[in-house]
N, CA, C and O atoms as a Tinker XYZ file with bonds, in Angstrom:
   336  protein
     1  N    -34.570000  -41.552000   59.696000    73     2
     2  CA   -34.792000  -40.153000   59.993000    64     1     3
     3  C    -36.101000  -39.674000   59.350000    63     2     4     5
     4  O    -36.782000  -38.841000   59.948000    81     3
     5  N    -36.523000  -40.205000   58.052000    73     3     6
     6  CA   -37.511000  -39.823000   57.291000    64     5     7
     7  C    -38.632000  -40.192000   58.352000    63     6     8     9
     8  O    -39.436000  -39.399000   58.841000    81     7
     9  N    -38.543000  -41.357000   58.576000    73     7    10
    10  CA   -40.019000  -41.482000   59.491000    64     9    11
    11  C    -40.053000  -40.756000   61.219000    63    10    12    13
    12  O    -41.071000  -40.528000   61.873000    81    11
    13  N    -38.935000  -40.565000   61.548000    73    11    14
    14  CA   -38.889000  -39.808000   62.948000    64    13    15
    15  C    -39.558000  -38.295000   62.369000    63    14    16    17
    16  O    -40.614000  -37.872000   62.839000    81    15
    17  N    -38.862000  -37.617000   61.386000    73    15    18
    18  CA   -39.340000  -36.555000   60.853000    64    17    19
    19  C    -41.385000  -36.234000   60.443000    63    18    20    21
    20  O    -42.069000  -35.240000   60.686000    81    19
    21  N    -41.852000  -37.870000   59.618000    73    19    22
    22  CA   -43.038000  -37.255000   59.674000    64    21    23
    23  C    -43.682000  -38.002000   60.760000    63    22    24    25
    24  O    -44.781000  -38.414000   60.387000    81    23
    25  N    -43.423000  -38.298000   61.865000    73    23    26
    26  CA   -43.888000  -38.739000   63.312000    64    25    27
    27  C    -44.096000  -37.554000   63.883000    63    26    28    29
    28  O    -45.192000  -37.311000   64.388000    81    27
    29  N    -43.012000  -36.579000   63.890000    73    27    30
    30  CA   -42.801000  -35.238000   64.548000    64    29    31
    31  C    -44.042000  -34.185000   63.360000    63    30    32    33
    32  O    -44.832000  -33.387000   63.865000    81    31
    33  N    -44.000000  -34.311000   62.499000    73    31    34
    34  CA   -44.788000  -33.144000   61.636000    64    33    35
    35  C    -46.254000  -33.604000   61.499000    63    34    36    37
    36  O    -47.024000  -32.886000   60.861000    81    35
    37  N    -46.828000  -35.108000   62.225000    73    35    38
    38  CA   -48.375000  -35.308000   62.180000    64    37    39
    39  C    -48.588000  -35.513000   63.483000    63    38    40    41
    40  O    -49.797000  -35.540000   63.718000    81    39
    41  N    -47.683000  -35.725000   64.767000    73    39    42
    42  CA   -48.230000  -35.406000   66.323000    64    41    43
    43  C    -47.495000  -34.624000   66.997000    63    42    44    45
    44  O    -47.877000  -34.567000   68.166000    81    43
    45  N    -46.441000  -33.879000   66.735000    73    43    46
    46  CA   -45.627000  -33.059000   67.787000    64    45    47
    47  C    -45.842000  -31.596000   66.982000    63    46    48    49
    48  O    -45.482000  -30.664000   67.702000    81    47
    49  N    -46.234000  -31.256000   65.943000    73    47    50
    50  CA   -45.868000  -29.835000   65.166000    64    49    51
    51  C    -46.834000  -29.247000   65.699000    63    50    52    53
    52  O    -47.942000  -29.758000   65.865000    81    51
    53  N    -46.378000  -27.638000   66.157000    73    51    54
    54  CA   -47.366000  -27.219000   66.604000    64    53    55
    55  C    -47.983000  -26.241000   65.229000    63    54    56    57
    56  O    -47.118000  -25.730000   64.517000    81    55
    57  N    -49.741000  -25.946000   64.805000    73    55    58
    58  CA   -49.894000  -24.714000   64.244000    64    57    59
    59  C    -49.417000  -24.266000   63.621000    63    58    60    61
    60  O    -49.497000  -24.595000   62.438000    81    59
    61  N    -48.488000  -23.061000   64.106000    73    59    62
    62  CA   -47.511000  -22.252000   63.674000    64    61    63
    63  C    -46.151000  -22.262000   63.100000    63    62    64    65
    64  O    -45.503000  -21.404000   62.500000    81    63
    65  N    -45.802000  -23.979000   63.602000    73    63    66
    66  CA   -44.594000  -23.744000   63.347000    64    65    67
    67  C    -44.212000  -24.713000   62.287000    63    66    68    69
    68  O    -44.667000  -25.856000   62.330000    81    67
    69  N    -43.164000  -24.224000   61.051000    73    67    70
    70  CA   -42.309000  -24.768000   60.063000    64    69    71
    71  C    -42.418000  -26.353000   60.091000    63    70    72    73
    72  O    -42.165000  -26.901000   61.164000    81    71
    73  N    -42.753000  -27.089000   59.060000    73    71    74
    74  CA   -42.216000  -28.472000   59.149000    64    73    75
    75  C    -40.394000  -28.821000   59.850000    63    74    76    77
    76  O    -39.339000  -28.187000   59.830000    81    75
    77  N    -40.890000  -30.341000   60.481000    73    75    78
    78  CA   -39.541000  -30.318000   60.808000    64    77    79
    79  C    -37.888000  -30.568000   59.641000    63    78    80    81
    80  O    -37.957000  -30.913000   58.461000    81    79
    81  N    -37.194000  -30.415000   60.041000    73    79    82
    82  CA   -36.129000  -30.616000   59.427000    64    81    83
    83  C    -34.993000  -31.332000   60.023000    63    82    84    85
    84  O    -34.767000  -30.962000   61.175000    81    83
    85  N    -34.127000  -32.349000   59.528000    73    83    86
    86  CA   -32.898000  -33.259000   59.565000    64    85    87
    87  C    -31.742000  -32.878000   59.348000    63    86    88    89
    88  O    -31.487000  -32.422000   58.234000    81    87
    89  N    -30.509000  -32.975000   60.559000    73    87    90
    90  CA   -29.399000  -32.939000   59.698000    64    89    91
    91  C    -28.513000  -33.421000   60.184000    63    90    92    93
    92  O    -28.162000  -33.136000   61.329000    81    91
    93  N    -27.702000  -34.591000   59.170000    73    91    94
    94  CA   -26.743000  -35.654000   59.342000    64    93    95
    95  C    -25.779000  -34.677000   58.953000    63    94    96    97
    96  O    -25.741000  -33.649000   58.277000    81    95
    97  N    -24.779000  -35.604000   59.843000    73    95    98
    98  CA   -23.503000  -34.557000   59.906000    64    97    99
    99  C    -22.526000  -35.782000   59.654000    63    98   100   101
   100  O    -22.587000  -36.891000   60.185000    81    99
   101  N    -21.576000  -35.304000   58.683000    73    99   102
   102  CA   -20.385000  -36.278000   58.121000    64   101   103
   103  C    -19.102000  -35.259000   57.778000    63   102   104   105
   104  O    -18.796000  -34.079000   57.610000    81   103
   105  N    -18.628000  -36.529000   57.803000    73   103   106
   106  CA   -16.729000  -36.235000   57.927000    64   105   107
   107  C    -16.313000  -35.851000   56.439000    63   106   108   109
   108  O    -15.343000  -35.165000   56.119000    81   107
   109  N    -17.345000  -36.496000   55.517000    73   107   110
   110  CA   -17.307000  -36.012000   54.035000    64   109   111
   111  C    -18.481000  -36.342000   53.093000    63   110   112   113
   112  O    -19.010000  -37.443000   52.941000    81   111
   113  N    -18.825000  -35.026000   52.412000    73   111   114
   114  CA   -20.194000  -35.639000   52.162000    64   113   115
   115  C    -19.656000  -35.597000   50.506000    63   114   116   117
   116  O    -18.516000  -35.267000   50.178000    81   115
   117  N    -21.022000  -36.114000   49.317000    73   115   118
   118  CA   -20.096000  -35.932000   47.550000    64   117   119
   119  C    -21.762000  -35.582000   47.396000    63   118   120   121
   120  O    -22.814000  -36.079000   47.797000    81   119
   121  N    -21.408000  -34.601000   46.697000    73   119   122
   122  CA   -22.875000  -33.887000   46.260000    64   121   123
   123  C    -24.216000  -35.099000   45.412000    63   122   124   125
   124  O    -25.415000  -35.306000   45.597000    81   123
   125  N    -23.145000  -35.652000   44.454000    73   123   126
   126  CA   -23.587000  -36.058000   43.700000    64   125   127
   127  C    -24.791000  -37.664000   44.716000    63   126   128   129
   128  O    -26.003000  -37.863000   44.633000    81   127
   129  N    -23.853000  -38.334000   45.423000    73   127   130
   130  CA   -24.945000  -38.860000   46.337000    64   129   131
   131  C    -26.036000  -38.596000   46.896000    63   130   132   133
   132  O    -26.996000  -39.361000   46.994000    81   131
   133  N    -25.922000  -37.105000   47.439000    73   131   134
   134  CA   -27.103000  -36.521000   48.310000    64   133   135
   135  C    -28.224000  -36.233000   47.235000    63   134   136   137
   136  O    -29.315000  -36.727000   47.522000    81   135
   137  N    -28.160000  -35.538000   46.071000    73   135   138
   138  CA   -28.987000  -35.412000   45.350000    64   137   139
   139  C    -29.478000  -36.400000   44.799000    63   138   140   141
   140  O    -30.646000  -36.245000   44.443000    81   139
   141  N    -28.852000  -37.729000   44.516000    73   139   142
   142  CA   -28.980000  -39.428000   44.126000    64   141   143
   143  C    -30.565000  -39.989000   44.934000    63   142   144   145
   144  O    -31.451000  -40.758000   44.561000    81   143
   145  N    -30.342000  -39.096000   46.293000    73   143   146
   146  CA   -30.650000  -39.588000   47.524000    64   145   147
   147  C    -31.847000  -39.247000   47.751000    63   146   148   149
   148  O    -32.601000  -39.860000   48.507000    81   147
   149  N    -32.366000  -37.408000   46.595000    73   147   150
   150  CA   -33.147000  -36.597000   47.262000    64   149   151
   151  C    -33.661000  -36.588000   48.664000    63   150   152   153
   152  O    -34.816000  -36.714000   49.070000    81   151
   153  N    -32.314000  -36.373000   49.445000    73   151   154
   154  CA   -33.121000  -36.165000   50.745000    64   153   155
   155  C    -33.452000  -34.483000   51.121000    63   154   156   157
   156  O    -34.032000  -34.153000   52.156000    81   155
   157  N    -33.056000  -33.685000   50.268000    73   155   158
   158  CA   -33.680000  -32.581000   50.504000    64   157   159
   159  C    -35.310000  -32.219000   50.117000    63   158   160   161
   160  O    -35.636000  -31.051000   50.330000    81   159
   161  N    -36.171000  -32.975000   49.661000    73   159   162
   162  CA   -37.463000  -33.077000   49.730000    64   161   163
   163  C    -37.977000  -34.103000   51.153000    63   162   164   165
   164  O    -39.139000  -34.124000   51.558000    81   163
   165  N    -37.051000  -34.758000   51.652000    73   163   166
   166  CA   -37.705000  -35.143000   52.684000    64   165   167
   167  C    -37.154000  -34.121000   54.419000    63   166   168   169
   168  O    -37.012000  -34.595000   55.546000    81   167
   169  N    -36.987000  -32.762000   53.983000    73   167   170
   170  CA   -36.629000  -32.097000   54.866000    64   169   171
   171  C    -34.924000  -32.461000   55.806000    63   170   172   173
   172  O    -34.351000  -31.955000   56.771000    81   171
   173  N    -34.731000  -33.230000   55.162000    73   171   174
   174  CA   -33.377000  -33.753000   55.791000    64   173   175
   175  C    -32.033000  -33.424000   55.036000    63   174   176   177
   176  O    -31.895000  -33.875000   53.899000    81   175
   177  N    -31.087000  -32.703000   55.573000    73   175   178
   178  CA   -29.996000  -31.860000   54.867000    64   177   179
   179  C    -28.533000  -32.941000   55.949000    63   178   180   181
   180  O    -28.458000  -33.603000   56.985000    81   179
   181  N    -27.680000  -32.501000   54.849000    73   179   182
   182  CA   -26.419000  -33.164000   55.128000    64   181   183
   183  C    -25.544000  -31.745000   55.461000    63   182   184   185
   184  O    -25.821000  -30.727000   54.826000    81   183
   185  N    -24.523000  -31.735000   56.442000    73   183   186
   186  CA   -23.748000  -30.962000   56.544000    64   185   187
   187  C    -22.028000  -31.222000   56.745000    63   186   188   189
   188  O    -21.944000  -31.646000   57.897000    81   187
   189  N    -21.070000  -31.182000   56.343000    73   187   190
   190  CA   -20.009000  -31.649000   56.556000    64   189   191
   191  C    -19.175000  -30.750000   57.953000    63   190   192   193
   192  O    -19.268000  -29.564000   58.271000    81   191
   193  N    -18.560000  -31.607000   58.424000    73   191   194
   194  CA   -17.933000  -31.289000   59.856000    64   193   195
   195  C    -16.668000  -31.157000   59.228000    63   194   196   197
   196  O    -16.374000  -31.475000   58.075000    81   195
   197  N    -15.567000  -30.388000   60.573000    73   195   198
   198  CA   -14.239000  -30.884000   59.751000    64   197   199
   199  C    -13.532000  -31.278000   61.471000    63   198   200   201
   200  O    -13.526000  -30.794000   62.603000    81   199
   201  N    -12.978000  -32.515000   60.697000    73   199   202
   202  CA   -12.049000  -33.182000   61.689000    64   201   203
   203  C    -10.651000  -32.623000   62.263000    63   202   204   205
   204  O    -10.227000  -32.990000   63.359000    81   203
   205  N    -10.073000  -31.850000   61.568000    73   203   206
   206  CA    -9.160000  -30.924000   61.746000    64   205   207
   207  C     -8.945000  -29.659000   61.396000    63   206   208   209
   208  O     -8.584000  -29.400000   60.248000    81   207
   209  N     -9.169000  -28.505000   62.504000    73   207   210
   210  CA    -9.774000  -27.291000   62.462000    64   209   211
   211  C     -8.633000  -26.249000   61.428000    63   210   212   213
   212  O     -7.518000  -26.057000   61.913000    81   211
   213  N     -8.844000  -25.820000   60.496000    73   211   214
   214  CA    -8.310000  -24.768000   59.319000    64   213   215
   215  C     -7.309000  -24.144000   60.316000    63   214   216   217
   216  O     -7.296000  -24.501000   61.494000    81   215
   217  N     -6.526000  -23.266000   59.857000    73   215   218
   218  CA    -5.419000  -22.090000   60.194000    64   217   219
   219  C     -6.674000  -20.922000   60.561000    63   218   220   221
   220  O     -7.766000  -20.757000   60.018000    81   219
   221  N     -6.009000  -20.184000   61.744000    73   219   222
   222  CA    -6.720000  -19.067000   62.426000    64   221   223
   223  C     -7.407000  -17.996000   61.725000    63   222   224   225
   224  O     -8.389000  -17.415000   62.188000    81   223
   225  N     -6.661000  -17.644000   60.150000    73   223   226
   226  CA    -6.957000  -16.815000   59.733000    64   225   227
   227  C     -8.159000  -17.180000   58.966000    63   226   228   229
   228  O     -8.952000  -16.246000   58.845000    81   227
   229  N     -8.592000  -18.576000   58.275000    73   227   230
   230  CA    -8.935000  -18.983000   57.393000    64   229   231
   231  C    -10.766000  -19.061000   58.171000    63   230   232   233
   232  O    -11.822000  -18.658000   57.683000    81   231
   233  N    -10.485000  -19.776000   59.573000    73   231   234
   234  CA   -11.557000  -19.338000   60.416000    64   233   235
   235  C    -12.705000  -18.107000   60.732000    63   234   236   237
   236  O    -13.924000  -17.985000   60.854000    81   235
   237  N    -11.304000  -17.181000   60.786000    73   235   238
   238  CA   -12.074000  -15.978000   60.994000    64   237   239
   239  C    -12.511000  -15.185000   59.845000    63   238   240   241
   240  O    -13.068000  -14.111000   60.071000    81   239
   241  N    -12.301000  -15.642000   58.441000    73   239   242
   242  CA   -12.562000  -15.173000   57.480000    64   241   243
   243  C    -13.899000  -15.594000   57.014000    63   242   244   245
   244  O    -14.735000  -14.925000   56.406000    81   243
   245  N    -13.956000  -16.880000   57.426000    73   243   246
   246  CA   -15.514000  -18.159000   56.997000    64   245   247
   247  C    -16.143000  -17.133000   58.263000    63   246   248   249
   248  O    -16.914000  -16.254000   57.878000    81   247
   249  N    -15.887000  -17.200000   59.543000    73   247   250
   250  CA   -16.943000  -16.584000   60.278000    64   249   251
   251  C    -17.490000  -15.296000   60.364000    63   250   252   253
   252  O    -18.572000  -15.044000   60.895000    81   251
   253  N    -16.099000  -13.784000   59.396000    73   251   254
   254  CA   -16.745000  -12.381000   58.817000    64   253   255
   255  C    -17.686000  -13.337000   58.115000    63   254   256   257
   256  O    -18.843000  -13.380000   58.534000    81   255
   257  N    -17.346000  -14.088000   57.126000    73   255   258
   258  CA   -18.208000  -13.910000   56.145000    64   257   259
   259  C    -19.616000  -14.475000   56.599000    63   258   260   261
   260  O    -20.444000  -14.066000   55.785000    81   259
   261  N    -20.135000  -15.144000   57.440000    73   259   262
   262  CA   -21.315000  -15.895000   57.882000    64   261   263
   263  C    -21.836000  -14.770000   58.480000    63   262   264   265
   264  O    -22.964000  -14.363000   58.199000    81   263
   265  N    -21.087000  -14.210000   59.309000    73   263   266
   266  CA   -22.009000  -12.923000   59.860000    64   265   267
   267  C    -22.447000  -11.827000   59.036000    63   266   268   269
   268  O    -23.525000  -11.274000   59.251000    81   267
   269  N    -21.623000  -11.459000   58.046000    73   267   270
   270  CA   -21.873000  -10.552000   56.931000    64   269   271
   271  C    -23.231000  -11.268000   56.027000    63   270   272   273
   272  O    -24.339000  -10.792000   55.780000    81   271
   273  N    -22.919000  -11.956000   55.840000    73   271   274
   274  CA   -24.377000  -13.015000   54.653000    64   273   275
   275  C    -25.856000  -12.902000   55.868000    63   274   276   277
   276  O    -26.997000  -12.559000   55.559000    81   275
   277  N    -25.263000  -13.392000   57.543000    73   275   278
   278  CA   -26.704000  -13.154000   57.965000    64   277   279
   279  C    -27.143000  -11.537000   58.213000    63   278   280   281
   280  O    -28.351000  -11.307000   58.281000    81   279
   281  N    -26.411000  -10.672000   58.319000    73   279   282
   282  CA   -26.675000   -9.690000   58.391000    64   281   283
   283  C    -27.672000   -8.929000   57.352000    63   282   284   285
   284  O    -28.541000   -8.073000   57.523000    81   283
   285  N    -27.216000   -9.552000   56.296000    73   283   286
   286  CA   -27.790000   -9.060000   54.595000    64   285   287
   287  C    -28.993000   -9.763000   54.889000    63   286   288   289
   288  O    -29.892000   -8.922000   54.925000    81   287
   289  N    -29.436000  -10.890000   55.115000    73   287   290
   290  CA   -30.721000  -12.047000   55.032000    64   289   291
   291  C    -31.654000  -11.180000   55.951000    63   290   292   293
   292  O    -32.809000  -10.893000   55.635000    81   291
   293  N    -31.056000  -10.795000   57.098000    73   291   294
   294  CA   -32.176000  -10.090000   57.916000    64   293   295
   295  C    -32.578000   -8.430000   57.842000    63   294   296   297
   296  O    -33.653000   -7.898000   58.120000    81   295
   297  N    -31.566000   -7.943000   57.462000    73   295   298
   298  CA   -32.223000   -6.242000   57.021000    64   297   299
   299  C    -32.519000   -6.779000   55.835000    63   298   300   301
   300  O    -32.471000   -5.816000   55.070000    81   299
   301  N    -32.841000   -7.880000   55.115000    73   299   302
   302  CA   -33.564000   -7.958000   53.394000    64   301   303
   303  C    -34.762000   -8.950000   54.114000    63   302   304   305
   304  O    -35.355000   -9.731000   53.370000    81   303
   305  N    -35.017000   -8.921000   55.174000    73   303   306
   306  CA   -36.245000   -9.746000   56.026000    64   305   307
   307  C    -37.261000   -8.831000   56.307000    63   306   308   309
   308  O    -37.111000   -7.850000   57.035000    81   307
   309  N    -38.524000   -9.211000   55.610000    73   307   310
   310  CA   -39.968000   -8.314000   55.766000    64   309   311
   311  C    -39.886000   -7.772000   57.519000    63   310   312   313
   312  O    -40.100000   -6.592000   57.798000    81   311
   313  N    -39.576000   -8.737000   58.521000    73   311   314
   314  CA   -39.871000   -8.708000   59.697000    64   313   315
   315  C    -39.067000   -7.947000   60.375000    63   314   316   317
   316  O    -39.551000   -7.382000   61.356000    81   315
   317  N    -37.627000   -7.722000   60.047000    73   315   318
   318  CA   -36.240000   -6.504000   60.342000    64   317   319
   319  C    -37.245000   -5.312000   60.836000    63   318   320   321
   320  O    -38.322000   -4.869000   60.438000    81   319
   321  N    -36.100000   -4.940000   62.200000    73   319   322
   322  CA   -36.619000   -3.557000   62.666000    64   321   323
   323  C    -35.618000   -2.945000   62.129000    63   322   324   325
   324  O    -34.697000   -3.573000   61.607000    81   323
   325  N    -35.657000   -1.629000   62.182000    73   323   326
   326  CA   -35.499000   -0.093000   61.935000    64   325   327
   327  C    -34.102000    0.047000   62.704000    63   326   328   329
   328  O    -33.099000    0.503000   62.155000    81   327
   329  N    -34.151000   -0.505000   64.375000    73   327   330
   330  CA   -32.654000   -0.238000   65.428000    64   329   331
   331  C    -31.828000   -0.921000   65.037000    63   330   332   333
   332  O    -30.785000   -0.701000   65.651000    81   331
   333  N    -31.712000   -1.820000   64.161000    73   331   334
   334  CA   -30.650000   -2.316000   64.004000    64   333   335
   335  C    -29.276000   -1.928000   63.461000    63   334   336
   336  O    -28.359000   -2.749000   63.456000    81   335
């Protein structure tokens, strides 16, 4: 992934836009590996999936709360309009 990543960030990046970024997706990740690993300096992040989906309530509580956290990130964003 490291080398697909700087393949993409010295002939496909355009100008403007952000270096690229990675993300492996696992059934279980242990912190202590990933940081072992530093793959967060090579733009590449781990994310854990879940194989069997939580109780209804537990769902909709993770997803208030994701919308509430992005809500805060973007009215605290230089670029946020006013209508929102």
């Amino acid at each position: 992934m490291e080398l697909y990543l700087r393949w993409l960030q010295k002939h496909d990046r355009e100008p403007d836009e952000l270096p690229p970024i990675g993300i492996i997706l696992c059934a279980g990740k242990k912190q202590e590996q990933i940081e072992l690993l530093e793959l967060d300096r090579s733009g590449i992040h781990v994310a854990e999936y879940l194989t069997v989906l939580p109780p209804k309530e537990v769902l909709q509580s993770k997803l208030h709360g994701a919308i509430a956290s992005a809500r805060r990130r973007l009215s605290a964003s230089p670029n946020s309009s006013e209508e929102e």
